[in-house]
Structure formats: structure tokens, C-alpha cells
N, C-alpha and C positions, 0 to 999 in steps of 0.2 A: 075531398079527403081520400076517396079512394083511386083518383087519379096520379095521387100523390105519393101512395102507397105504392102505385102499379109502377110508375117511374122513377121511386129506391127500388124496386126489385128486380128492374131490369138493367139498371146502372150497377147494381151487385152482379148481375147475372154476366153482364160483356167483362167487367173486372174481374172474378171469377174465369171466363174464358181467355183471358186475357194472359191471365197468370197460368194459368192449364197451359196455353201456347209459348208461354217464356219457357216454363220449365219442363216441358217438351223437348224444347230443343236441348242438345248433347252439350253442343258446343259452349252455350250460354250457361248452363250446371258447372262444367268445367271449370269456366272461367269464374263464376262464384265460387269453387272451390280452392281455385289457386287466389284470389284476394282473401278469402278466409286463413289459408296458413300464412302468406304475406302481413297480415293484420298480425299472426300471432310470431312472427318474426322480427317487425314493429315492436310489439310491448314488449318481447325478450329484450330484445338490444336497449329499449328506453330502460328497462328495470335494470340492467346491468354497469349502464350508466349512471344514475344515481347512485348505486350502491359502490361503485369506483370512485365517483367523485367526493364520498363521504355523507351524503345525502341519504341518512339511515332512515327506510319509508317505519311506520306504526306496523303494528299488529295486523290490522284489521287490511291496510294497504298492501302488506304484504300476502295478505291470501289472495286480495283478491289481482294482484298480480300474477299470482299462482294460479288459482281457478280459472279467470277468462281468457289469459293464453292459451292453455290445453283444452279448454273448452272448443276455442277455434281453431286451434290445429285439429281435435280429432272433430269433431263436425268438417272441416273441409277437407278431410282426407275420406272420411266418408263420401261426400258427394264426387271430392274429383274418382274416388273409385269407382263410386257407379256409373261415371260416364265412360269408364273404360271396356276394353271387352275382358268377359269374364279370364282374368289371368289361370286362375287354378278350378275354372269349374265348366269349362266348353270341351267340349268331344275331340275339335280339332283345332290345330295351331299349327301356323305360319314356322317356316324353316327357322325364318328371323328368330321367332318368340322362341324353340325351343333352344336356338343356339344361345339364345340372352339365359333363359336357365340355367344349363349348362355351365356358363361360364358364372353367374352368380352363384351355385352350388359351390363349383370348383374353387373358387373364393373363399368361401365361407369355411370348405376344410384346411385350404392352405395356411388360412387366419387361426384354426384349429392349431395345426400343428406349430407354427412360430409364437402363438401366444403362449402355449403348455408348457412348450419344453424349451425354451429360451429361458425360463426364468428358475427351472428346474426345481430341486425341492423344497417346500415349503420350509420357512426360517420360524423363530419364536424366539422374541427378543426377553430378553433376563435370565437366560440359564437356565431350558426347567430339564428333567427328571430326562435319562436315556430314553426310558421307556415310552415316556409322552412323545418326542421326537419319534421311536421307531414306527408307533402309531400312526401318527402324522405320516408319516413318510410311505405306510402299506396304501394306508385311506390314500393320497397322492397317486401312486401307481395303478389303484383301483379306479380312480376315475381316469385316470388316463385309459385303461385299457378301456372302461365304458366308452371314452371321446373316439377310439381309434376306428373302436368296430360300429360306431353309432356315423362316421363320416364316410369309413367303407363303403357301409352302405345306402349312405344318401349319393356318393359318385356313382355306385353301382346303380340306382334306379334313375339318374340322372343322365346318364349315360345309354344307357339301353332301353328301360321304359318310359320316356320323358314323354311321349306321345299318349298317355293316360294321363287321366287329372287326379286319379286316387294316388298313382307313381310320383307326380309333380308333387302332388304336396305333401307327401310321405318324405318325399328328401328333404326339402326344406326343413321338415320339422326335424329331421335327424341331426342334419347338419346346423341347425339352429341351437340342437341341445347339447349336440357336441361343444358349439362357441361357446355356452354357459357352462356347461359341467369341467372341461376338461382344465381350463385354467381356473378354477372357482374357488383351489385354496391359497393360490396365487395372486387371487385379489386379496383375499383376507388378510388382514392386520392380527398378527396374532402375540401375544403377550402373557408370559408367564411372573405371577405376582405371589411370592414367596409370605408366609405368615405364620412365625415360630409360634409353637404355642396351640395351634388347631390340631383338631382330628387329621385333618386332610390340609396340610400347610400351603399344597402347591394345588394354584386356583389358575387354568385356562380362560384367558379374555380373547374376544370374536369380537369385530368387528368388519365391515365389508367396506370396501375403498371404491367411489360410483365416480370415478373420473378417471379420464383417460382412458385406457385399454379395461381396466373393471368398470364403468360404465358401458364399454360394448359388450362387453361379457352380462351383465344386466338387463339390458335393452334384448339382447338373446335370449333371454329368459320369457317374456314378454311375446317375442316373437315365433317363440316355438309351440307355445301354447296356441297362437292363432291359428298356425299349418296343422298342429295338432287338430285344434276344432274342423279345420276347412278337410282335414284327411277322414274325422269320423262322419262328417257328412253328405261326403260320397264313396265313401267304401261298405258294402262290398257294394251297393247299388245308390245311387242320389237321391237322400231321403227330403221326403214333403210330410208337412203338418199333421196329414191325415196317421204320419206312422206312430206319432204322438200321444198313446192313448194312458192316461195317467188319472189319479184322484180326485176330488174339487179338493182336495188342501195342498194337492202339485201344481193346481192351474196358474201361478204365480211362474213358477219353475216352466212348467209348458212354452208360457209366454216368450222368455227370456230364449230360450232353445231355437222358438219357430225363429226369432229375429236373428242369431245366431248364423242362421242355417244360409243369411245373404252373406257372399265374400267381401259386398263393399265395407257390411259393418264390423264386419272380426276383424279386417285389416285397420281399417278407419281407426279402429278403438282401440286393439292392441299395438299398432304402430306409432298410433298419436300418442300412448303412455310409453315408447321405447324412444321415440327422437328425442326427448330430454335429456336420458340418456346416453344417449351416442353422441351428443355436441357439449355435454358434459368435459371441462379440460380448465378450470378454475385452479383445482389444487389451493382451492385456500381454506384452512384449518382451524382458520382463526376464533370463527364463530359468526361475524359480523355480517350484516347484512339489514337484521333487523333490529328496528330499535323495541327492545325492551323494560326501558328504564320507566321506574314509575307505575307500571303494567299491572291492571288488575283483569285478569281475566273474566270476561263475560261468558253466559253459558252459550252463545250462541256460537262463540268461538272454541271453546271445548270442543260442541259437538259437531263443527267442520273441523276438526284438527285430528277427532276420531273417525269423521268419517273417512277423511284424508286416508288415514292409517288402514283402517279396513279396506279402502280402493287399493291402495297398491299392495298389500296384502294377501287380500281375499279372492282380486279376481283371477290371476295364474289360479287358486285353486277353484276357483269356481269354473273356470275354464277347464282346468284337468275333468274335474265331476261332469261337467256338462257332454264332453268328448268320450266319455267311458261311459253316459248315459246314452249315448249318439251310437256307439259300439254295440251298446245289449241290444236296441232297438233294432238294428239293422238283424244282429242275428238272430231274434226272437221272429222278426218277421220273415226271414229265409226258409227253406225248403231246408228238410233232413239232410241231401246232398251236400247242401251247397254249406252248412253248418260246417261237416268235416272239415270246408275247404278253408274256411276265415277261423276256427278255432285258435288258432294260434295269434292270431292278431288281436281279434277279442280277448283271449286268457290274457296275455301280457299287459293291455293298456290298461283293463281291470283290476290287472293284481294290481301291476306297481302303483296306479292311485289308490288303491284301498292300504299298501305300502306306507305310502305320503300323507295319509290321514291317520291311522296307528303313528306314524314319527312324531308326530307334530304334537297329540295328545303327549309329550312325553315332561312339558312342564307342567301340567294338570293335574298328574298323579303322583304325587310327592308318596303317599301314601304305600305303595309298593316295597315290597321291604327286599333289602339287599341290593345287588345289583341289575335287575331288573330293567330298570330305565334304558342301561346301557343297550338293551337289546331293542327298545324301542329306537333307540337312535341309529342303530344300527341297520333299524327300517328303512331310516331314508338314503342310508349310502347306497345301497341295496338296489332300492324302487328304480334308481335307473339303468340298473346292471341286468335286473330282471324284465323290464322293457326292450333292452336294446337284445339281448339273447332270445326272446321268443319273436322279436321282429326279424331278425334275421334268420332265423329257422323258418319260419314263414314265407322268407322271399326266396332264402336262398336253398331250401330243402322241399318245401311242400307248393312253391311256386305258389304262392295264391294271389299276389300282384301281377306278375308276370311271369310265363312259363320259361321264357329264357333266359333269364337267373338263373333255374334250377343246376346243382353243381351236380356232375358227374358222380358215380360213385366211388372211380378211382381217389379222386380230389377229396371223400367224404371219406376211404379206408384210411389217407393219409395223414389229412387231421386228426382223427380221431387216434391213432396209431403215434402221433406225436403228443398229443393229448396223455394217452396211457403210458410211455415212457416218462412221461413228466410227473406223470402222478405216483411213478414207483419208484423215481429218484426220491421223492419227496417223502414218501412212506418207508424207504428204504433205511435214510439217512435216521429217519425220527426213531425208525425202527432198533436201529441201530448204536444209538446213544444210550434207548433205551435196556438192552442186554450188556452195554458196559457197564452202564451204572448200577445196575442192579445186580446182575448175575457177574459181572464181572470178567465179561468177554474180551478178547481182544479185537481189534477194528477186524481184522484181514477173519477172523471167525465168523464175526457176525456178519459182515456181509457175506462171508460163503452160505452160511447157513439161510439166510433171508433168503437170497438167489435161488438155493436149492427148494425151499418149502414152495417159493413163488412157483416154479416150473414144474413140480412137481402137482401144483394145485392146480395148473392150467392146461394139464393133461384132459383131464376128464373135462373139464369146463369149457375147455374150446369147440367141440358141436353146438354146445348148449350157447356160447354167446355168439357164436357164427348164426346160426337161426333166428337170436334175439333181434342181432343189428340189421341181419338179409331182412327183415319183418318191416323195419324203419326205414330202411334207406329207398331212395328213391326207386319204382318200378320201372320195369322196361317200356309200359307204354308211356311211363312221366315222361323218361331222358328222349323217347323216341319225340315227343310230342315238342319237347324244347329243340330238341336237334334241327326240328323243321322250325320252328319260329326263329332259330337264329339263321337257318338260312333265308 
């Protein structure tokens, strides 16, 4: 008997080393990883073939044509990553590798700019209200300005600090969020539906379009959030387990973070939920696919049909929370010094996801009286305007990516300097409308007078904001310190 026992446990024991020595090897992971998305490339194309042929699969056939695809796509995009070298988390990289960056960055804005503005401004079919369109049309130009300065400056760290891996995956995620936001209301489907007789007769319909070019705007979504993760987990320094210090009713949370913190599986997981979308190109409207004739729903089916919904959902935001959790930590555990240096990076990622969570609460509170809501909604236009402004202040003012970004102060009096003309045109005009209609000015008065009070005001004021801005703007040993990294 117990001879018998010793010869299972040694026949475990060589099978066990056995498989230890298969998936050891690089090579052999790999190649399980490319027959795993091959499999889930298989059942695509079988499932789309039925459903072309008229061969409408059930309920139940149809999830699970859904589930064990993506199942094996992202499991084998996990493994085939891990057998790679670390893309966005090793010290040093091959000429090769940073030129492949480079030019996929460079991609990813150019995809920016021809997807945005080719298709120009957002339409709304039925006729509705001026003011809904002029809406539409500001929010439009508002995201575009977010895409413009959010792909700036992913070529700018692309370009110059691509040799960091906090830089590497800083552009990615810029230039990933640029592909989502900036064409975003260009995907939408949007529909105005008129109804005499209401309080509020004219009702705005949303809708997202996930095929063709709005599926890759989708699938960016998806993928920013991953660079996002892979950017809080090595900025300002490469955080391990140990930095992790949380509650027992966080350890759940802890869990999910430390796994997070490997690149094979953030890409794995958020890439194998974004190829759906990028091969997405159907365009059928119809509804068909599944058969639902007869259908009583089961509860087990409900509750994959909710979980479904909370997966694609929930994880962009669980992702957001987990990379603004990845932020505090790093800064919580840095040195006084070094705090001043990432504040800005931390403040931004922090705010705009606590932004994005405020927005989102904004069909939960019916209850808010007046217009109120509007203000929440106007969180999430916002969260990424206020992300891409204090990241670029960051890189490109307080250098804390890379010293040679920092812009000169010439460069920073003349923004800023085109900035304040802008804002006195705009104060000027409003200004101005305002003492005709009221007081009953003529145009050519009231701008003399406006003119005069301005300059008049900025007598005394000008030491006072000379000091304030010399206080901000870059120091002599910043600019000296960038001068020598760019040579």
C-alpha cells in the first residue's frame, strides 16, 4: 500500500516537473498564447457564419459564444504577453522598440486629428431647439481642444522622453484618450424627439455607434485606461505589493491592484475587451442575430447578462479608481521633496476621476431640485479637460516626467500673453453689449471706456502680477537644468 502511495507521488511529482519545464520555457507560452486568440478567432468567424447564414444560435448559445471567445482572446493575450519583454515597464529599450513607439503614438494622433475633424460638427436629426445645437457644438470644440493638447502631448513625450517607461506609457494613455474623446460626439447617434403638450417638449436621444471608426474610438477607451494603469504603476517610482497598505475590508481591492501592477495582465484584459471593438464593421441594425422567439428567461441568464453589463461598464471605472489609488500611494510614500515634484500629476488624475464619479451619480439623484444635475453632467465634460491641463503643466512646466520638456519662459510669457488678449476680447465684447443694453451706450463708447478702465487698472496691478507669474514660472536652475538634458 504504501509502495503504492510512494509511486502516485512520484509520478505527480516528475508530471508536476514536467509541466514546471514546459512552461518555463518562453517559446512554448507563447505559442499557447497565439493558439488561444487563433481558437478565439475560430469561434468569431464560426459565429458569424451562422448568424449570416440565417442560423439564429438560442439565448443561452449565444452567450456562450460571447463568453468563451473573449475568454480566450484575453487569457492568450495575457500569456503571449508575458512571454514578451516587458513593453512599457524595463529601464532600457532597443533603438528598434523606441522607434516602433514613436511611430505608433504618431499614429494614434494622426487617427486623432482625421477622425475629429473630418466629420466636423455634431448633427441631431428632427430639428431640435438652436440652443441644444449651440450646446452641442461648444461641448464639440471642448473636446476637441481636450484631444488636441491631450495628443501634443503624448508626441511630445514620445518624442523626446520615450527612453522612460513612466514617459512611454504617459503617451499612450494621452494619445489613447485623445482617439476616444475627441471624436466621441461623432460617434453618437443623436435625436431630437418633439412632444406637444410636456413641460419640456423637446427630449435629447444618445446613443453610441461601436462599428467602424466608433468602435475604434471604443476600443480607446479601453486602452487608455490600461496605459493609464501601467503609467500609475510606475510613476513617480515602480510600485510592489509592500506599498499597498490598506484595511481588512480593502483586502479584496489590495488583491485586484497587486495583479494589476503586471503589464501582461492590464494589456491582456484591457486589450482582449478592446479587439472586439476594433474588428467591429457589421453595420447591421437590424437586431438579428439571436434567436429570441418563445424565450423565457432564466435567472442564471439575467445574472450573466448583468454581469456582462457591469464588465464593460464598471471596469474603465474600476480601472480609473485603481490608477488614482496607484497615484496617492506612490505619493503618500515619497519624500517632502519629491511630493512638490509629482503634485501635479497626482492632483489631476485624482481630481478628474473623483470628476467621473460625481458625473455619473447624476441619474441617481432625481431628487436635486432645479437645475443642479446639469452641473453634474457637466463634471464629466470637464474630468478630462482637467486631467489633460494639469498633465501638461506637469510635463511641460514643472518638468516632472522629463526635465527637457520644460518650456522656456519666453514660450510661457507668450502663451499666457495670448491667453489674456483672449480673455479681454471676450470680457470686452460681453462687456460691452452689456452698457448698450442697459445704460444705453454706443458700441464705439463703450469700448473706449472698457479700454480705458482696463489700462487704467493695470497700472498699479502690473508689479503685483509680474511677481505673481515670475513666482510660477520656471527657475533659472529649472531652464538651466533642461538646457543641458536637451543637449
Amino acid at each position: 500500500m504504501d509502495r503504492d502511495k510512494q509511486v502516485r507521488t512520484s509520478v505527480w511529482v516528475a508530471m508536476q516537473e514536467r509541466c514546471s519545464l514546459f512552461f518555463a520555457s518562453r517559446s512554448r507560452l507563447r505559442v499557447m498564447g497565439m493558439i488561444s486568440m487563433a481558437s478565439w478567432a475560430l469561434l468569431t468567424v464560426i459565429n458569424e457564419v451562422r448568424v449570416e447564414s440565417g442560423e439564429l444560435p438560442s439565448v443561452g448559445e449565444g452567450l456562450l459564444f460571447t463568453l468563451l471567445p473573449l475568454a480566450l482572446l484575453i487569457g492568450g493575450l495575457c500569456v503571449f504577453l508575458s512571454t514578451a519583454e516587458g513593453f512599457d515597464g524595463r529601464q532600457e529599450m532597443s533603438l528598434r522598440r523606441m522607434a516602433l513607439v514613436r511611430i505608433v503614438v504618431t499614429l494614434i494622433a494622426v487617427a486623432v486629428v482625421v477622425q475629429s475633424i473630418s466629420f466636423g460638427f455634431p448633427t441631431i436629426e428632427g430639428n431640435p431647439p438652436d440652443p441644444v445645437q449651440m450646446i452641442l457644438n461648444g461641448v464639440y470644440l471642448l473636446a476637441m481642444g481636450t484631444a488636441v493638447m491631450a495628443f501634443i502631448l503624448s508626441l511630445a513625450l514620445a518624442w523626446r522622453a520615450v527612453e522612460q517607461p513612466d514617459a512611454r506609457a504617459l503617451a499612450l494613455f494621452m494619445g489613447f484618450l485623445a482617439l476616444y474623446w475627441g471624436p466621441l460626439l461623432n460617434i453618437m447617434q443623436l435625436g431630437n424627439t418633439f412632444t406637444p403638450g410636456e413641460p419640456d417638449p423637446n427630449s435629447l436621444n444618445v446613443s453610441i455607434s461601436s462599428d467602424g471608426l466608433g468602435g475604434i474610438s471604443v476600443a480607446a477607451l479601453f486602452l487608455s485606461v490600461a496605459a493609464f494603469l501601467r503609467f500609475s504603476a510606475l510613476f513617480p517610482r515602480v510600485l510592489k505589493q509592500e506599498d499597498f497598505q490598506v484595511s481588512r475590508l480593502l483586502r479584496p481591492l489590495r488583491a485586484i491592484r497587486v495583479k494589476l501592477l503586471n503589464p501582461a495582465i492590464v494589456w491582456g484584459v484591457f486589450g482582449g475587451m478592446a479587439i472586439p471593438f476594433i474588428i467591429s464593421n457589421s453595420g447591421d441594425d437590424s437586431g438579428e442575430g439571436v434567436d429570441i422567439s418563445g424565450f423565457e428567461a432564466e435567472p442564471w441568464m439575467i445574472a450573466v447578462l448583468i454581469g456582462l453589463l457591469l464588465l464593460w461598464i464598471g471596469l474603465p471605472l474600476l480601472g480609473m479608481i485603481i490608477g488614482a489609488l496607484n497615484l496617492r500611494a506612490g505619493y503618500l510614500s515619497s519624500v517632502a521633496s519629491e511630493r512638490k515634484r509629482i503634485l501635479w500629476v497626482v492632483a489631476g488624475c485624482v481630481i478628474s476621476t473623483c470628476m467621473v464619479l460625481l458625473g455619473l451619480l447624476t441619474p441617481f439623484l432625481p431628487e436635486l431640485p432645479g437645475r443642479v444635475d446639469i452641473g453634474f453632467a457637466a463634471l464629466l465634460l470637464l474630468a478630462p479637460l482637467v486631467l489633460v491641463v494639469c498633465l501638461g503643466v506637469s510635463v511641460f512646466y514643472k518638468g516632472e516626467i522629463h526635465p527637457a520638456l520644460v518650456i522656456n519662459r519666453a514660450t510661457v510669457y507668450g502663451v499666457l500673453g495670448i491667453f489674456m488678449v483672449a480673455l479681454f476680447s471676450t470680457a470686452e465684447s460681453l462687456l460691452s453689449e452689456v452698457l448698450e443694453n442697459v445704460f444705453g451706450f454706443s458700441s464705439l463708447a463703450s469700448s473706449a471706456s472698457l479700454g480705458g478702465l482696463v489700462a487704467v487698472l493695470l497700472i498699479p496691478l502690473r508689479p503685483i502680477l509680474a511677481r505673481w507669474f515670475g513666482g510660477w514660472l520656471p527657475t533659472a536652475e529649472v531652464q538651466m537644468g533642461s538646457d543641458t538634458a536637451q543637449s
